[in-house]
N, C-alpha and C positions, 0 to 999 in steps of 0.2 A: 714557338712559331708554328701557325696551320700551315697546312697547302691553300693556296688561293687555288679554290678550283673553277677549270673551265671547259670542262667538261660536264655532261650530265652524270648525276650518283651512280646511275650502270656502268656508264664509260668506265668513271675512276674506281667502282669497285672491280673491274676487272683489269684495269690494269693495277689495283694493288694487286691481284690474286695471283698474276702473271709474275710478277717481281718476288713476290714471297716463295713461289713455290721453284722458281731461279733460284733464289739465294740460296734454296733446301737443295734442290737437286743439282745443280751445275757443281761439281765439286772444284772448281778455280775460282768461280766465285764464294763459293761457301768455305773454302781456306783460305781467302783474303777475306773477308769479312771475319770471319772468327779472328782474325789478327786487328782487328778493329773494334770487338766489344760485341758484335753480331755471329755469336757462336748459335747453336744448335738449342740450348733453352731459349735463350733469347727471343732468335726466329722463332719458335713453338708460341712464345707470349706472342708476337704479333699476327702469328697464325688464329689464335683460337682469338685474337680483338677481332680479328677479318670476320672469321665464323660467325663472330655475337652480332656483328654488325650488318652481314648480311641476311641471319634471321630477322631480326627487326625491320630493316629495309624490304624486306619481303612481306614481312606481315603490313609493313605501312602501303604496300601495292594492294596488297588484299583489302584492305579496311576501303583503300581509295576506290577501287573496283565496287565494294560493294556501298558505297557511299553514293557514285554515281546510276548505280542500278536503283536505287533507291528513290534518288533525285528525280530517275527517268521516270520511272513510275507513280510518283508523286503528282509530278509536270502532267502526264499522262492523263490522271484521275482529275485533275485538276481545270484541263480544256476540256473534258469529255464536258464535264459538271458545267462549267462554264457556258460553251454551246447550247445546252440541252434548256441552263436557265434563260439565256439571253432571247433564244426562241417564245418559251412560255411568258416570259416577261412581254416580249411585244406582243404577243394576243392578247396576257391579259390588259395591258394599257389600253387596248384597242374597246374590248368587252365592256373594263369599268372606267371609259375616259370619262362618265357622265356621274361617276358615283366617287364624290371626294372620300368618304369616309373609307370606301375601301381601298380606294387607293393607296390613303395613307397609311390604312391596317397593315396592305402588302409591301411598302415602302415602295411603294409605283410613281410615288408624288417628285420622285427625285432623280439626280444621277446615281450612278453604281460608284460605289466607292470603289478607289483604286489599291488598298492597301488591304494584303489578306485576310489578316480578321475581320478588319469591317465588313468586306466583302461576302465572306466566308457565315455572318450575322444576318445577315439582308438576306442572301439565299436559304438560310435556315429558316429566319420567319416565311416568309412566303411558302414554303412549301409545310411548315407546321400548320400555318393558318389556314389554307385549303386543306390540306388533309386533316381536318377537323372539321370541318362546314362541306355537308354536302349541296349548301345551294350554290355557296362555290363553282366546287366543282364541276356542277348542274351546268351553269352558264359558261366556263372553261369547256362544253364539251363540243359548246357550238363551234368550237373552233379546232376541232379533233385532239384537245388535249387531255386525253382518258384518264382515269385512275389509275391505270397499270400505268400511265406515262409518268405520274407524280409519284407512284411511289417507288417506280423505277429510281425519279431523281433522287428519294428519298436515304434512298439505300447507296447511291454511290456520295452523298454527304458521309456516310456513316466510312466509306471506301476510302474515301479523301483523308479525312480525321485519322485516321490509322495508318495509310501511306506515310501520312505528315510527321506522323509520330518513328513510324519506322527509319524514316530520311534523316530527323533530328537524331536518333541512338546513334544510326552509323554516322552521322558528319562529325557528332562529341567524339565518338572511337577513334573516327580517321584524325581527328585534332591531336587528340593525346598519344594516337600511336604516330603522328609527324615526331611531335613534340620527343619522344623517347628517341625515334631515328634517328634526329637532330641533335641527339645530346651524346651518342654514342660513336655516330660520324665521326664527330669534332674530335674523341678522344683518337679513334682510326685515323683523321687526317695529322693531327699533330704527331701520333706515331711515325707514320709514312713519312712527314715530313724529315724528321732526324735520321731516319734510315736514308734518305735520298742524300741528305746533306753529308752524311759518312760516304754513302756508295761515291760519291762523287770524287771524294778524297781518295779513297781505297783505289779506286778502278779510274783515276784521271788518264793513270800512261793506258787504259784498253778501253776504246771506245766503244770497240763489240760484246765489251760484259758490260758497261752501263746501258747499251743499248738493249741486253736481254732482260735488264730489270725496268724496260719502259722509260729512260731517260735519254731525251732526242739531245744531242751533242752535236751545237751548230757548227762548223768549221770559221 
């Protein structure tokens, strides 16, 4: 049997942390417990499950941290790029409304796809396609959209692409490092759990030693 927890994993890792190092140092609880199978290896084995449990849980804060730094800066590179295109796009509809073939060259003939790679496809060509034709360009400029401007875009595509990739590594990392959390908890909560269910036993007639290993004793 686990602990149904309802607390968050920090709460309940600190109150196991609280009750393990009771059981070790209160010596009235730690000679009744020893008289119930919870002697001093014992405690030691679910000391060092705490430890392994809590490395992990730490690394799974870290991986998550740096999952959303990633995310943020992804997001980031993402609306810059976004703006910068939605801008150029309306001039150029505006420059080539009279010229179909370019339009459709630039994919100007349609809406903007909603889903990232299409999206992500559409802004690629347009900006490969003028920065290859400088008559392009030429007539993008009547409308103050310079070369440094495109290939400013050009370069935060390239910004994007490698955010994107960077946010995918950590979000697999933060998966797999849940995924191990998850699997070590479970052994930590079923420990605790039998421990709780002895201390309960052991320390019924003293509600002040169950209460220092974190077990609320409703009257």
């Amino acid at each position: 049997m686990t602990v149904k927890r309802t607390q968050s994993e920090a709460a309940t890792l600190e109150r196991y942390r609280v009750a393990l190092e009771n059981a070790e140092t209160q010596s009235e609880i730690a000679t009744i417990m020893a008289e119930f199978g919870y002697d001093t290896a014992l405690i030691e084995e679910g000391k060092n499950l705490f430890t392994q449990t809590r490395q992990v849980y730490d690394m799974n804060v870290k991986e998550d941290d740096e999952t959303s730094q990633a995310y943020s800066n992804f997001t980031e590179k993402r609306n810059s790029l976004a703006d910068t295109y939605s801008l150029h796009r309306k001039k150029a509809k505006v420059i080539f409304r009279k010229e179909a073939e370019i339009m459709k060259r630039l994919s100007l003939d349609g809406t903007i796809p909603a889903a990232y790679v299409s999206w992500l496809e559409t802004v690629k060509k347009f900006y490969t396609e003028v920065l290859a034709d400088t008559a392009l360009q030429t007539k993008l400029s009547r409308l103050k959209i310079t070369v440094e401007d495109l290939n400013a875009a050009n370069t935060l595509i390239g910004e994007l692409e490698t955010a994107r990739a960077v946010y995918m590594k950590e979000k697999g990392e933060s998966q797999d490092a849940t995924k191990q959390k998850d699997a070590i908890f479970a052994q930590l909560d079923d420990w605790m759990s039998e421990f709780y269910a002895v201390a309960r036993i052991a320390l019924e007639d003293n509600i002040q030693l169950l209460e220092a290993l974190g077990v609320i004793v409703r009257n």
